[in-house]
DRENMIDREN-307759 format. One record per residue (C-alpha): residue number from 1; residue in one letter; y, z, x. Coordinates in pm, whole numbers, always signed. Layout:
@num: NUM; residuo: a; north: Y; up: Z; east: X
...
//
This chain:
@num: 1; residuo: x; north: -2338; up: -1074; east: -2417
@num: 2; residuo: x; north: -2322; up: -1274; east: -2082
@num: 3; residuo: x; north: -2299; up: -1090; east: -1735
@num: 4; residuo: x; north: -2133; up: -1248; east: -1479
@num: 5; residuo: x; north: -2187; up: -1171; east: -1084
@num: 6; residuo: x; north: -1872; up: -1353; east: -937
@num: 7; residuo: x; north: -1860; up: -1338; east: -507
@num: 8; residuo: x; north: -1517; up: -1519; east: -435
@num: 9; residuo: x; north: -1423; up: -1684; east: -108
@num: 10; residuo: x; north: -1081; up: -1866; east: +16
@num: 11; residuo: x; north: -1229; up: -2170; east: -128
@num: 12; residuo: x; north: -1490; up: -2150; east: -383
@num: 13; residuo: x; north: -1712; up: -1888; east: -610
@num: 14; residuo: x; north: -2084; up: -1818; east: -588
@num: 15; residuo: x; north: -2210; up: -1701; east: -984
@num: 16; residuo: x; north: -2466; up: -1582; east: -1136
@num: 17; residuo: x; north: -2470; up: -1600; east: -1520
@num: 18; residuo: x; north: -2749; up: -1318; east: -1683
@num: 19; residuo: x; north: -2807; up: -1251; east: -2019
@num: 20; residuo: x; north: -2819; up: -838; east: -2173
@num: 21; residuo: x; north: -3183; up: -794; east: -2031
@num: 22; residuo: x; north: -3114; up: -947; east: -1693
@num: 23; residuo: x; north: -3248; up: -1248; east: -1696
@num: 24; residuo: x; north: -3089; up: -1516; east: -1479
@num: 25; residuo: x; north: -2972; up: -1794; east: -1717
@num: 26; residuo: x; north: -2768; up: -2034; east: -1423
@num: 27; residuo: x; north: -2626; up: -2008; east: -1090
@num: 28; residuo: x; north: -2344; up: -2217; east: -981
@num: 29; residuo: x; north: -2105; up: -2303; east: -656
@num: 30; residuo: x; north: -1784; up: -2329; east: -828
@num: 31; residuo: x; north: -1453; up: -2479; east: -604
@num: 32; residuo: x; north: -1120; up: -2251; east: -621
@num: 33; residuo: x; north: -906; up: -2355; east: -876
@num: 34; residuo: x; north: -869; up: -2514; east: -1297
@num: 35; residuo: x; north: -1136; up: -2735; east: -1168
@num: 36; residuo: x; north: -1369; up: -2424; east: -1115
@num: 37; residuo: x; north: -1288; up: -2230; east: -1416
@num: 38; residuo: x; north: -1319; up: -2501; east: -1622
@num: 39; residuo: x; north: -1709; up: -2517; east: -1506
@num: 40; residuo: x; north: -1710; up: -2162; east: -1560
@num: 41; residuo: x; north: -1594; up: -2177; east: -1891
@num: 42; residuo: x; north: -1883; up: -2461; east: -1930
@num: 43; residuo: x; north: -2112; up: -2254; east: -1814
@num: 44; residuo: x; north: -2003; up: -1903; east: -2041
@num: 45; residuo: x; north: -2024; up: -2187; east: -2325
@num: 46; residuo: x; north: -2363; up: -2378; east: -2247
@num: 47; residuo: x; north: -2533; up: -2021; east: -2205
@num: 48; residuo: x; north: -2367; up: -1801; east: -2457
@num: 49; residuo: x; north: -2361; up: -2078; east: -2757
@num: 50; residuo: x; north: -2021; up: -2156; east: -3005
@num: 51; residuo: x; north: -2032; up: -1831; east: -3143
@num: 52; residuo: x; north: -1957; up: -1571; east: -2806
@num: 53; residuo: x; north: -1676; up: -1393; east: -2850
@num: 54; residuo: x; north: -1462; up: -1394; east: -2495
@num: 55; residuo: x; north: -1476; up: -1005; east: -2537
@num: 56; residuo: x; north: -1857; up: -1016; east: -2467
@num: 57; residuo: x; north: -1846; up: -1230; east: -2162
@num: 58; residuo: x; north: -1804; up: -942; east: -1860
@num: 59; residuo: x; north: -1722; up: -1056; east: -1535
@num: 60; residuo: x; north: -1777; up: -864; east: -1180
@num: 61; residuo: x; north: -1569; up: -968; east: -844
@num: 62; residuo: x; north: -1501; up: -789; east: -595
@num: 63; residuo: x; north: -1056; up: -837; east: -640
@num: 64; residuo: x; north: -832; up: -733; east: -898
@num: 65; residuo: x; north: -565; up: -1006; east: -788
@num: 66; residuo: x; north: -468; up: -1346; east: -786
@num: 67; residuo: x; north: -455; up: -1654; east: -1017
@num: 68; residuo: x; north: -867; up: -1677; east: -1094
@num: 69; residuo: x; north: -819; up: -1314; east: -1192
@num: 70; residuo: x; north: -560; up: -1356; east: -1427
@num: 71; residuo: x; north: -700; up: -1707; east: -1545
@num: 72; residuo: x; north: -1030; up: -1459; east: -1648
@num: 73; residuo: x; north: -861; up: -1164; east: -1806
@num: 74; residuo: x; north: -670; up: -1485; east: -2036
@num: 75; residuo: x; north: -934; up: -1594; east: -2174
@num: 76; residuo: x; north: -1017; up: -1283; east: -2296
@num: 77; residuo: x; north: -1295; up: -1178; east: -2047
@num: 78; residuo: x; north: -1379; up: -834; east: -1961
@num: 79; residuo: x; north: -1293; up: -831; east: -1572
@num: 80; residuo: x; north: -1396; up: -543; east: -1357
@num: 81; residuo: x; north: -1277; up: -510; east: -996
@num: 82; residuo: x; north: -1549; up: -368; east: -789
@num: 83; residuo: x; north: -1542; up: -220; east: -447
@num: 84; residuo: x; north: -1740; up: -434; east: -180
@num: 85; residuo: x; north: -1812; up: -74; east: -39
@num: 86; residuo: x; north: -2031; up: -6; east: -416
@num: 87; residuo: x; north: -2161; up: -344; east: -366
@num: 88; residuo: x; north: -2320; up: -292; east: -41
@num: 89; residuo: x; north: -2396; up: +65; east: -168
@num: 90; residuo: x; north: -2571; up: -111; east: -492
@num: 91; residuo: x; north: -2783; up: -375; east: -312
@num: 92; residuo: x; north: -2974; up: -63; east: -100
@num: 93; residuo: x; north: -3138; up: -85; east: -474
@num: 94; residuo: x; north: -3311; up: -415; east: -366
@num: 95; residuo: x; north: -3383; up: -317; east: -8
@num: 96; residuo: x; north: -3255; up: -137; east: +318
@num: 97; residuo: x; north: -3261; up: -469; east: +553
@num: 98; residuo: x; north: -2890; up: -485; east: +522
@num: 99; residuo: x; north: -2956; up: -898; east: +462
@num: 100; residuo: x; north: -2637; up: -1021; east: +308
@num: 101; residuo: x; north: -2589; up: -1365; east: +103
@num: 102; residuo: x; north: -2294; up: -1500; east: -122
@num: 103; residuo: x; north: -2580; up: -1546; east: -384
@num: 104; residuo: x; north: -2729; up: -1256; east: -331
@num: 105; residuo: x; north: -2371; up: -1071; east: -396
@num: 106; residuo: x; north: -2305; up: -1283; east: -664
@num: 107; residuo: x; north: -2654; up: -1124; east: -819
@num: 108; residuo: x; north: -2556; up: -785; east: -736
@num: 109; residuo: x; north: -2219; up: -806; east: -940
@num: 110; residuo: x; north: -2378; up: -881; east: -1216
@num: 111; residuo: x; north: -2644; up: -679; east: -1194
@num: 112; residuo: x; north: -2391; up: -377; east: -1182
@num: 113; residuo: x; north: -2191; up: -479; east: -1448
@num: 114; residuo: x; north: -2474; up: -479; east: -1635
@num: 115; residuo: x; north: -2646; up: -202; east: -1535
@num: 116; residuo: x; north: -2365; up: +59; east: -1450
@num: 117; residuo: x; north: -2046; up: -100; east: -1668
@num: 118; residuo: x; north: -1959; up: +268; east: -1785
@num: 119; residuo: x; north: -1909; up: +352; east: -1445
@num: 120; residuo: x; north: -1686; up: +67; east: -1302
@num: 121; residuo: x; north: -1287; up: +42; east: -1350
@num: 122; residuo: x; north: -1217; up: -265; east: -1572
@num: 123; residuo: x; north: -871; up: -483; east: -1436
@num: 124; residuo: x; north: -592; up: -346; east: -1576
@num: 125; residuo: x; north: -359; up: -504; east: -1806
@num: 126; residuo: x; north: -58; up: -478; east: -1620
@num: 127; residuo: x; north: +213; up: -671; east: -1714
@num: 128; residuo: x; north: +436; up: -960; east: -1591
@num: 129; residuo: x; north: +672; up: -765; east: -1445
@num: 130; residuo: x; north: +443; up: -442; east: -1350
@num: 131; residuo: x; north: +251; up: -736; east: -1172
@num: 132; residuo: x; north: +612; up: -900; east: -987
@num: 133; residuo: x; north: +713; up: -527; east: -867
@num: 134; residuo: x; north: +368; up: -511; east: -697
@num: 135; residuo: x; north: +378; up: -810; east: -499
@num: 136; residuo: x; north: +752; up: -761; east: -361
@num: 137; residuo: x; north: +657; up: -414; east: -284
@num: 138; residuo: x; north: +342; up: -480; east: -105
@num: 139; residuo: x; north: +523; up: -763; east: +76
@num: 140; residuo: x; north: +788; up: -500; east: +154
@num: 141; residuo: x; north: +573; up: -247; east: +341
@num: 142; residuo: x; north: +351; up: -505; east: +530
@num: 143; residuo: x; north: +688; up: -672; east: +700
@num: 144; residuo: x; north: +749; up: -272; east: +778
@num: 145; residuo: x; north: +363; up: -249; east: +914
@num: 146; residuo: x; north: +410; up: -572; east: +1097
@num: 147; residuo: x; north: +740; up: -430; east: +1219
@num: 148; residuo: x; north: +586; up: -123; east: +1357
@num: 149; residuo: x; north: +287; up: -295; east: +1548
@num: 150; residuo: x; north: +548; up: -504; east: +1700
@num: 151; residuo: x; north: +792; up: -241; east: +1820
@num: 152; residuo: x; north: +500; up: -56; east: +1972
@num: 153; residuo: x; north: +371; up: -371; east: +2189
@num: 154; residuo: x; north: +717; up: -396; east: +2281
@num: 155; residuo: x; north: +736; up: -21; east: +2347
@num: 156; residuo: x; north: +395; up: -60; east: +2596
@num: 157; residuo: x; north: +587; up: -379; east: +2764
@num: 158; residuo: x; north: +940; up: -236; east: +2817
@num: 159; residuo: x; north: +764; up: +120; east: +2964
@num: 160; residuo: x; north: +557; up: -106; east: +3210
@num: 161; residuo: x; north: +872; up: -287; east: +3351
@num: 162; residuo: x; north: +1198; up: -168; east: +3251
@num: 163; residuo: x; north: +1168; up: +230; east: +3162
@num: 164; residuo: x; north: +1536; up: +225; east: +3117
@num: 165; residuo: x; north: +1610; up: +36; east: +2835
@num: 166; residuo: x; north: +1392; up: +309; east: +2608
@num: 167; residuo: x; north: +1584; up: +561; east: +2759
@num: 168; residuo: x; north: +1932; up: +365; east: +2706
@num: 169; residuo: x; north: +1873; up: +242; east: +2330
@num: 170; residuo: x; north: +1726; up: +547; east: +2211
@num: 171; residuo: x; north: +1999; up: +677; east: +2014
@num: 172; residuo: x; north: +2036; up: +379; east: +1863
@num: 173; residuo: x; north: +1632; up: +335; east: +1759
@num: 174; residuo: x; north: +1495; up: +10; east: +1922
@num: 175; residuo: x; north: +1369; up: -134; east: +1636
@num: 176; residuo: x; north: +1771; up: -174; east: +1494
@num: 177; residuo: x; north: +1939; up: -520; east: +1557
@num: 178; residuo: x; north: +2228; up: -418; east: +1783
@num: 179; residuo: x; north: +1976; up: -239; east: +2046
@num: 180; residuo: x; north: +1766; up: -569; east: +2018
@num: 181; residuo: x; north: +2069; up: -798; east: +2079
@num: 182; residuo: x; north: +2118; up: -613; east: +2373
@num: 183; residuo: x; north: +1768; up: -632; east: +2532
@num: 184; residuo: x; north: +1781; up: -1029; east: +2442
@num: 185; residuo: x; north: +2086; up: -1065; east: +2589
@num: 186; residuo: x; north: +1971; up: -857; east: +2902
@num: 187; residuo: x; north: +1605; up: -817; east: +2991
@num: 188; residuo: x; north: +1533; up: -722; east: +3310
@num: 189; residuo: x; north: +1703; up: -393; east: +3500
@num: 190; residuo: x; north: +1920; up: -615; east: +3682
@num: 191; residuo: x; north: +2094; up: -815; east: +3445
@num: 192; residuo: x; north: +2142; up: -496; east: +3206
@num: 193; residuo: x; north: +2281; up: -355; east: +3508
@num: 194; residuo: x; north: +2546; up: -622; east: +3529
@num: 195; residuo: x; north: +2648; up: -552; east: +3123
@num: 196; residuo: x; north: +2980; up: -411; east: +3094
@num: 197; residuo: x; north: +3138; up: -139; east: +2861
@num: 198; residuo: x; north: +3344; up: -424; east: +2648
@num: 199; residuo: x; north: +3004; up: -649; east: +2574
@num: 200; residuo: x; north: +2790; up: -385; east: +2510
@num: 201; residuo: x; north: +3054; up: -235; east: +2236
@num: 202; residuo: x; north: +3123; up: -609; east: +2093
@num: 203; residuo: x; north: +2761; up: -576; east: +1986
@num: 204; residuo: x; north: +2786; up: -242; east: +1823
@num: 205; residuo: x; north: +3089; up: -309; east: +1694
@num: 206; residuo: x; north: +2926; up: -635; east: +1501
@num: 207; residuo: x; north: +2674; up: -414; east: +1364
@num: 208; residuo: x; north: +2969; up: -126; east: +1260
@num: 209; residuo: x; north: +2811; up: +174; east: +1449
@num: 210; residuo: x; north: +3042; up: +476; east: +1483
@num: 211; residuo: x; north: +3132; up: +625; east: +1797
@num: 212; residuo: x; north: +3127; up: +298; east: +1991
@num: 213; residuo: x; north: +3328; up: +331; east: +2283
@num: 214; residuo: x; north: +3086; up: +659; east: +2370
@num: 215; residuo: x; north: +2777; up: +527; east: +2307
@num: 216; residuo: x; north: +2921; up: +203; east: +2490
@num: 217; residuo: x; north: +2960; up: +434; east: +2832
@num: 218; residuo: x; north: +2610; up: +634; east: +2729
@num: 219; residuo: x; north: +2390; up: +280; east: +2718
@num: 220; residuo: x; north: +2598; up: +164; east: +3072
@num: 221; residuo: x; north: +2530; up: +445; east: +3230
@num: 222; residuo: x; north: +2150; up: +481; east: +3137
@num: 223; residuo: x; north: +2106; up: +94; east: +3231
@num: 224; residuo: x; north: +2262; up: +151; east: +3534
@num: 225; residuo: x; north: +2021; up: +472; east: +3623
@num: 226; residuo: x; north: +1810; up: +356; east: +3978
@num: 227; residuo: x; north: +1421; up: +324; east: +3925
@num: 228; residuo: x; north: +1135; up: +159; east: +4019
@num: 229; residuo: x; north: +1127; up: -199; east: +4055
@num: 230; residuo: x; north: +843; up: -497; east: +4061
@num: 231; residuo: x; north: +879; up: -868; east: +4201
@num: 232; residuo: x; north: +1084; up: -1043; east: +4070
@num: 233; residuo: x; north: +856; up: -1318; east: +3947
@num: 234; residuo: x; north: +635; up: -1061; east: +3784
@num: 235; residuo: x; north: +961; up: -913; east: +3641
@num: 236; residuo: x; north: +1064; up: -1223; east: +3470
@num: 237; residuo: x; north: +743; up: -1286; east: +3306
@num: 238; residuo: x; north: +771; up: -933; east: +3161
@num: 239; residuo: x; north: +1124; up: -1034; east: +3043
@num: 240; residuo: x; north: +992; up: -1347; east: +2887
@num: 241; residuo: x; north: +740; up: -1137; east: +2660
@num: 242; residuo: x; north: +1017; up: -863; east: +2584
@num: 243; residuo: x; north: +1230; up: -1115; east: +2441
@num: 244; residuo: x; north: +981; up: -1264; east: +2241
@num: 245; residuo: x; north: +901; up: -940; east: +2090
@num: 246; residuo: x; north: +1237; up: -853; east: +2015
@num: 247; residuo: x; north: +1318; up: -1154; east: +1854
@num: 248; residuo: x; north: +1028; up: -1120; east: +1621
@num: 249; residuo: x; north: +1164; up: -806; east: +1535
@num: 250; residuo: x; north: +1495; up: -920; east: +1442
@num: 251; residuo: x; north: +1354; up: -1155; east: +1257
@num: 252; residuo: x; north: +1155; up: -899; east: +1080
@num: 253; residuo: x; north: +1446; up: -680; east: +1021
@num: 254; residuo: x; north: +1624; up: -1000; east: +812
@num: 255; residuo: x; north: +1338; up: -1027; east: +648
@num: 256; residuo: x; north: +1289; up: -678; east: +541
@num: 257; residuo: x; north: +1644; up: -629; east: +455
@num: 258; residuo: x; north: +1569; up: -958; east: +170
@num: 259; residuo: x; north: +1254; up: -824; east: +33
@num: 260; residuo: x; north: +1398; up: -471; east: -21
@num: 261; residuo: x; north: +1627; up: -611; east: -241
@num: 262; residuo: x; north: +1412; up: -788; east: -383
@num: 263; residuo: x; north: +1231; up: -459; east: -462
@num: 264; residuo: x; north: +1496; up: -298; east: -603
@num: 265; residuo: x; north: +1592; up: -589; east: -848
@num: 266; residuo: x; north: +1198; up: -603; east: -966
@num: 267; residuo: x; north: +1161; up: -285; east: -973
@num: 268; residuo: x; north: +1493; up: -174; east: -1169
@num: 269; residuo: x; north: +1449; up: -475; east: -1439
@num: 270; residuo: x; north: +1115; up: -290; east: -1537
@num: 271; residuo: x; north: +1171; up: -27; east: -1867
@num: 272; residuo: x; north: +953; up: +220; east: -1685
@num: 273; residuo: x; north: +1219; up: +232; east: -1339
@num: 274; residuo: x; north: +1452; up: +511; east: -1563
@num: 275; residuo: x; north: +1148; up: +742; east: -1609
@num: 276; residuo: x; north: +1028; up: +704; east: -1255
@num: 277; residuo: x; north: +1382; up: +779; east: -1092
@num: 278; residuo: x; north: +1415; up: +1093; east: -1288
@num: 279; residuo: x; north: +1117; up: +1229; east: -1033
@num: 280; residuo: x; north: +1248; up: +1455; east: -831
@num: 281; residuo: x; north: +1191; up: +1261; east: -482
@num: 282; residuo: x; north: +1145; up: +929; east: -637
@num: 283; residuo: x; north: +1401; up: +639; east: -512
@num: 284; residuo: x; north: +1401; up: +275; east: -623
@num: 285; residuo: x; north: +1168; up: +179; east: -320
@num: 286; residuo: x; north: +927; up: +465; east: -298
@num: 287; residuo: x; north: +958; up: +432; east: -719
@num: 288; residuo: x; north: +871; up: +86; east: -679
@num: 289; residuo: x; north: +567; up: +125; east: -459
@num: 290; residuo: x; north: +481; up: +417; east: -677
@num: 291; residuo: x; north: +459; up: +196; east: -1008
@num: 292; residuo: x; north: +317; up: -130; east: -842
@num: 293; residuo: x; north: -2; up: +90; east: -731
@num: 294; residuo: x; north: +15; up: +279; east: -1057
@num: 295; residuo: x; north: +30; up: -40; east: -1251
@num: 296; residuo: x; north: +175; up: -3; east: -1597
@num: 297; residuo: x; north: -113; up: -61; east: -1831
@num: 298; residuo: x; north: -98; up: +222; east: -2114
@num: 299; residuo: x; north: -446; up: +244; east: -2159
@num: 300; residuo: x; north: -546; up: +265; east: -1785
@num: 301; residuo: x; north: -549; up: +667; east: -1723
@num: 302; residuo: x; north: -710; up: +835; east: -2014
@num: 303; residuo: x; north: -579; up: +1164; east: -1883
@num: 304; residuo: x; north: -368; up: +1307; east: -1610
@num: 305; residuo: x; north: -708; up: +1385; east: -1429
@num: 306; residuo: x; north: -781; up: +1020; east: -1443
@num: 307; residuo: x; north: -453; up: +907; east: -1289
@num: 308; residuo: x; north: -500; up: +1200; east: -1004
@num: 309; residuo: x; north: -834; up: +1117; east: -904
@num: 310; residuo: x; north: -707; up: +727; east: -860
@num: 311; residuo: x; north: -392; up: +876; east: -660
@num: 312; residuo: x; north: -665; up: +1050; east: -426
@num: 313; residuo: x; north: -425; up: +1372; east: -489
@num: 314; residuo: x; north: -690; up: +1590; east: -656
@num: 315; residuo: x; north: -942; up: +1732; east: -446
@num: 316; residuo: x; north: -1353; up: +1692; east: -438
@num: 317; residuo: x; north: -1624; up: +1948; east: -462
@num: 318; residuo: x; north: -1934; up: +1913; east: -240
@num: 319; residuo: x; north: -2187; up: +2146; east: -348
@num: 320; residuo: x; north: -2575; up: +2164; east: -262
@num: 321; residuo: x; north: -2779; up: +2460; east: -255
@num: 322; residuo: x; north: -2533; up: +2743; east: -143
@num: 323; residuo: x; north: -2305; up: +2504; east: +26
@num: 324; residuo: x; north: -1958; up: +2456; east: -180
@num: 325; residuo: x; north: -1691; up: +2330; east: -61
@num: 326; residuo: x; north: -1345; up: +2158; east: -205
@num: 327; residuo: x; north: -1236; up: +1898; east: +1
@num: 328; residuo: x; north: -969; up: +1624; east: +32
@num: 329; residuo: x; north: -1024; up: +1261; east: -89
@num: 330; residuo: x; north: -1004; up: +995; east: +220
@num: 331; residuo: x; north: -1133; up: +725; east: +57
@num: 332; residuo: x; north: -821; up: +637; east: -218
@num: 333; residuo: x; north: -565; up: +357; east: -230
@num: 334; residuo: x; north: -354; up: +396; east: +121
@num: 335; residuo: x; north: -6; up: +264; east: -10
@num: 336; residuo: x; north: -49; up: +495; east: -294
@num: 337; residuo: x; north: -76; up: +761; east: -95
@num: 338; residuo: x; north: +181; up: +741; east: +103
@num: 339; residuo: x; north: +437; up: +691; east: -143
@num: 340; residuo: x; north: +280; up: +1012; east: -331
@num: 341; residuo: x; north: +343; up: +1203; east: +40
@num: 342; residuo: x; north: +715; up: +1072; east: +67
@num: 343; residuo: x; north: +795; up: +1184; east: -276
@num: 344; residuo: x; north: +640; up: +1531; east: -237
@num: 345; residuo: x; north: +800; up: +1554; east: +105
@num: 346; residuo: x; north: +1158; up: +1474; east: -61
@num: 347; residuo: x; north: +1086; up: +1693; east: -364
@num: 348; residuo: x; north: +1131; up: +2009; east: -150
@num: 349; residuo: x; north: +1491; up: +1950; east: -139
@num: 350; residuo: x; north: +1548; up: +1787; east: -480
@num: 351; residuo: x; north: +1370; up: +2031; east: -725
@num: 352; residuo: x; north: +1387; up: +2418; east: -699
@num: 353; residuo: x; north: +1037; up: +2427; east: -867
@num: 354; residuo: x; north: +878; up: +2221; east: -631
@num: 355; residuo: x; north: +996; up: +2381; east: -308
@num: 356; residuo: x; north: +870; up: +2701; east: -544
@num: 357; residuo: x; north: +508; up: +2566; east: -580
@num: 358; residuo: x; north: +508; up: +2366; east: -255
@num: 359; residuo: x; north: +605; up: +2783; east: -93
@num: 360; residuo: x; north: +289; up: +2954; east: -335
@num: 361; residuo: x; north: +95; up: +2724; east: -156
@num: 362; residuo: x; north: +159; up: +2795; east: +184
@num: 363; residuo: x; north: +132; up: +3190; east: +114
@num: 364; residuo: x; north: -222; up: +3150; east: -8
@num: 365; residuo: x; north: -246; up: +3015; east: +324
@num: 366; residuo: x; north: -253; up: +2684; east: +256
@num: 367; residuo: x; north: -166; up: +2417; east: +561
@num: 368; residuo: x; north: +158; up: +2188; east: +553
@num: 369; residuo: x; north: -5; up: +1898; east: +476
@num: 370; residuo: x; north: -290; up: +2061; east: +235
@num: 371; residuo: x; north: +5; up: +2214; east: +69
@num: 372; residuo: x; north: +220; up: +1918; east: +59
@num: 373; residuo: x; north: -100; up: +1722; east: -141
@num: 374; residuo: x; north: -102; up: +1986; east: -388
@num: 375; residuo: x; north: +246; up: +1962; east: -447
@num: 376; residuo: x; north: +182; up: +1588; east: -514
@num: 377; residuo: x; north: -116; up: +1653; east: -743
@num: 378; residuo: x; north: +105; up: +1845; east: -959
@num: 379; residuo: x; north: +384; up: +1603; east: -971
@num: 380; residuo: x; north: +164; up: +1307; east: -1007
@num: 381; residuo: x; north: +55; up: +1478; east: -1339
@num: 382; residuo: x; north: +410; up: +1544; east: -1480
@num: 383; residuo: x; north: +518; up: +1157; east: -1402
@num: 384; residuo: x; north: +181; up: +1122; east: -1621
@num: 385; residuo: x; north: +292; up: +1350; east: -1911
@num: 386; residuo: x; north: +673; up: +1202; east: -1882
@num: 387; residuo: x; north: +482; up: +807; east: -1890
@num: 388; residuo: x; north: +285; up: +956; east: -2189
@num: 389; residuo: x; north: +544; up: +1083; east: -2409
@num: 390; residuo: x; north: +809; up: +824; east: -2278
@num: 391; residuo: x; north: +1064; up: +1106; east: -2159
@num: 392; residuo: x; north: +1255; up: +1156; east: -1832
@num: 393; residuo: x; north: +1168; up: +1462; east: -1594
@num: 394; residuo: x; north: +1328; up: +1793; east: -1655
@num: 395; residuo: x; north: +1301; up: +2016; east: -1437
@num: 396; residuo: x; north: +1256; up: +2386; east: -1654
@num: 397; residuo: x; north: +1013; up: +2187; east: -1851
@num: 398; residuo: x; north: +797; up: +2082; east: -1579
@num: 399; residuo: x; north: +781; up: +2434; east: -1382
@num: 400; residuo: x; north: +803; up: +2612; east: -1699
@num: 401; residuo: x; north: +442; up: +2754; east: -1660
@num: 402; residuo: x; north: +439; up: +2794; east: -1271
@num: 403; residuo: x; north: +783; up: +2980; east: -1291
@num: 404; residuo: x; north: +592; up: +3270; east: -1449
@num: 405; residuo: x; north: +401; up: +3499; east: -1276
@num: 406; residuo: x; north: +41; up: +3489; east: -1235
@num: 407; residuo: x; north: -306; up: +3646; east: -1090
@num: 408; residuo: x; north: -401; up: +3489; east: -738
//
């Protein structure tokens, strides 16, 4: 068996090649690329002699994406993703300096793979389209991240120079098109003054909001509101910055509007979409973020347990001496997470037995949000048990045994 320590960067690969009692057979600076796996492959072959079998060559990197990933889990290499946090965590072993080198990581992967293997997550074998429904989806939420940092810098602009407008394009949510249009078309207090009730409704109209005419007069009127005012070239430069940010987000919006379709067409040309949007609180883009974190590799989760403690939905105890406490997980996959928290959150409307756990909860005292994780543990194990058996939800059969009554 050959252990491989692989410490990747934009460009090339530090390795370190040991055999099953540690000893360092080669070290190698390999470029990014067919050019550097090939060498790898030279290496695995020069070291491990005609007769390895890919299945004993074990690789440790600290990613579970991306083409040199997928180029080692072809050829038949056990891959194992590894936390940079472990690594750090691991090389303590070797000394508490806190000295860091791409060989020395490269020495530390493969030193855990060798050493703790039982203990680290191996890739998973997602497939093609489990893998396309992850990128889209990730994609998808950044451009809504990137979205959100930019409204708020916008936000902290507009509130420095022109109070008004967040007052005025409220209703309408600043981040929409229409309300953006507007501030491009007028940034300063003065010029929004000067817009009338006929332009401002020709842009609402474009975008087919309801109750123009009124929320025509409401935006006038607000724009029009007297307040505190700042030279003008100091005005104009805040103008010039507004603008900027708004068109960004418009661009963003166009952007976001693509990739959710995207989503849904990814998502919805997968086999397991039908099981997913039977969930109770499950929609094609929370299902799709749900399933690209989730992966679809059968052989991933041994048991509901497993797939919970990955979700970060199940709790952890902490117990020393007479201390014992249960406590939630903060270190878990974020995006997961969140799309666990929306489900559970829509749940309470869409399944009776839900709402009827999520309420048990919160009479044992439970907080909202402490209450609103449990409720996700629990449905995170029936989508488990429906992925298992390759059945839909139904909801008597998945409350079945919290519908009776029981001892607190």
């Amino acid at each position: 068996m050959l252990l491989i320590g692989d410490d990747w960067a934009e460009d090339h690969h530090d390795v370190e090649v040991q055999d099953e009692s540690g000893r360092k057979l080669a070290a190698a600076n390999l470029p990014e690329g067919v050019a550097g796996i090939a060498k790898l492959h030279e290496l695995v072959a020069r070291h491990g002699g005609e007769g390895l079998d890919p299945g004993e060559v074990v690789v440790g990197i600290e990613t579970d994406r991306g083409s040199w990933v997928q180029a080692l889990i072809a050829s038949g290499y056990q891959v194992f993703a590894i936390n940079p946090r472990q690594v750090n965590r691991f090389k303590e072993r070797y000394g508490s300096s806190g000295a860091k080198s791409d060989k020395g990581d490269a020495h530390a992967l493969a030193d855990m793979v060798r050493i703790d293997r039982a203990q680290l997550r191996p890739v998973a074998g997602d497939s093609e389209a489990a893998q396309a429904v992850k990128v889209v989806a990730r994609a998808h939420q950044t451009l809504i991240w990137e979205r959100t940092r930019a409204f708020q810098r916008l936000g902290t602009t507009l509130r420095e120079y022109f109070p008004a407008a967040l007052n005025a394009y409220a209703d309408l949510a600043l981040t929409s098109t229409d309300a953006l249009e507007l501030l491009v078309k007028a940034p300063t207090p003065a010029t929004a003054a000067k817009l009338t009730r006929i332009q401002i409704a020709a842009v609402l109209t474009r975008h087919r909001r309801h109750n123009r005419e009124a929320k025509a007069a409401t935006i006038q009127s607000a724009l029009r509101e007297r307040q505190l005012g700042l030279p003008e070239p100091v005005t104009a430069a805040y103008a010039a910055a507004a603008t900027a940010h708004a068109r960004l987000i418009i661009a963003l919006n166009e952007q976001i509007a693509v990739m959710e379709e995207q989503v849904r067409a990814h998502f919805l040309a997968h086999p397991d979409a039908e099981i997913y949007l039977s969930m109770p609180g499950i929609g094609e883009i929370v299902g799709a973020r749900v399933l690209a974190e989730f992966g679809d590799d059968p052989t991933r989760y041994a048991s509901a347990k497993a797939r919970k403690n990955y979700a970060g939905t199940s709790p952890i105890t902490r117990a020393s001496g007479k201390s014992h406490t249960v406590q939630a997980r903060y270190v878990r996959n974020n995006r997961l997470a969140d799309a666990l928290q929306t489900q559970a959150f829509s749940a309470l409307r869409a399944s009776p037995g839900a709402r009827s756990y999520y309420d048990k909860q919160r009479a044992r005292e439970a907080g909202y949000n402490p209450a609103l994780r449990q409720l996700g543990n629990r449905l995170v194990g029936i989508l488990h048990g429906c992925l298992k058996t390759r059945t839909r939800y139904d909801e008597a059969t998945a409350w079945s045994h919290h519908a009776q009554p029981h001892a607190a």
